[in-house]
C-alpha positions, 0 to 999 in steps of 0.5 A: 500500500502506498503512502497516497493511500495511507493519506487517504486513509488518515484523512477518512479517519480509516482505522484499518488504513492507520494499522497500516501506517503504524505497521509500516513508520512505527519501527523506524519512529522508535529507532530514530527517536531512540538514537536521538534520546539515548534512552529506551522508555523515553522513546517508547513515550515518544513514539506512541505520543507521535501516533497519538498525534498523527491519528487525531491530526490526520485530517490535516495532513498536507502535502504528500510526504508522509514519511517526512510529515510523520518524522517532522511530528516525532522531531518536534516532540523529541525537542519538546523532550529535550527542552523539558528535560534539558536532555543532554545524554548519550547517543548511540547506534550501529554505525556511524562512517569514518568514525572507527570501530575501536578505541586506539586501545583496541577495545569496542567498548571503549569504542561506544562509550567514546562515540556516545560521549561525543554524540551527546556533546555534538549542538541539536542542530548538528546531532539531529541531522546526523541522527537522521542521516546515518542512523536512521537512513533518510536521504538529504531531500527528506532530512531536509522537509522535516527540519524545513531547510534547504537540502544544502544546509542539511548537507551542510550540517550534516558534514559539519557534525562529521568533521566535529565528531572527527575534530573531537575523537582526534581522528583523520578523514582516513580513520588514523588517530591524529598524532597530538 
């Protein structure tokens, strides 16, 4: 079922098309949320908020883009999360290019704690489309409609928050540890 339908069916008040939708943008709603926050039941509370909102505003939705419309709802709460909170914690998720896969030590664990670490000392402007781009999936147009900015600046953002992650673990474009 494409997402055409999926509208259609939100803007109808279709709960059989809404089950749908859930089947199809829940997992990766948790996920991306998951990544941004750090914390498992922070996200879990987002993500069914996210529903919540989307079943009872699906009236209104505009526009074709579900994914992004949807993503923009889950974006929007995580920042009311982290203003409430004032969440600054780590981040975490499987892979994140041209930062290496072990501490110098040569230990994984090292790996993670350094790589959450500076995930959760990178700004929000940078941590989010990071988050989105490598850890959830979302090509630079789609990052783009839900942070409502340019493709360019997403891109932008998005090489800025590389090149301070690198900056910070004191790594090489190359993955060589940068000689201090």
């Amino acid at each position: 079922m494409d997402d055409a339908t999926l509208i259609q069916g939100l803007k109808k008040g279709d709960d059989r098309l809404f089950d749908a939708l859930m089947a199809r943008y829940k997992r990766p709603v948790y996920r991306f949320l998951r990544s941004l926050t750090g914390e498992e039941d922070v996200a879990q509370d987002l993500t069914q908020e996210t529903f919540v909102k989307v079943y009872f505003k699906g009236s209104s939705v505009k526009g074709e883009n579900l994914k992004a419309w949807i993503f923009t709802i889950a974006t929007n709460l995580a920042r009311s999360e982290f203003r409430k909170q004032r969440i600054r914690r780590y981040l975490s998720w499987d892979e994140v290019p041209e930062v290496p896969d072990t501490h110098p030590s040569g230990d994984a664990m090292d790996a993670g704690l350094d790589l959450g670490r500076l995930l959760g000392g990178l700004p929000e402007k940078y941590r989010i489309p990071l988050v989105m781009k490598e850890g959830s999936g979302f090509s630079y147009e789609e990052i783009g409609a839900v942070l409502k900015k340019p493709v360019g600046t997403v891109k932008s953002l998005v090489f800025r928050a590389k090149a301070q992650l690198r900056q910070e673990a004191g790594w090489e474009m190359g993955g060589e540890r940068a000689e201090g």
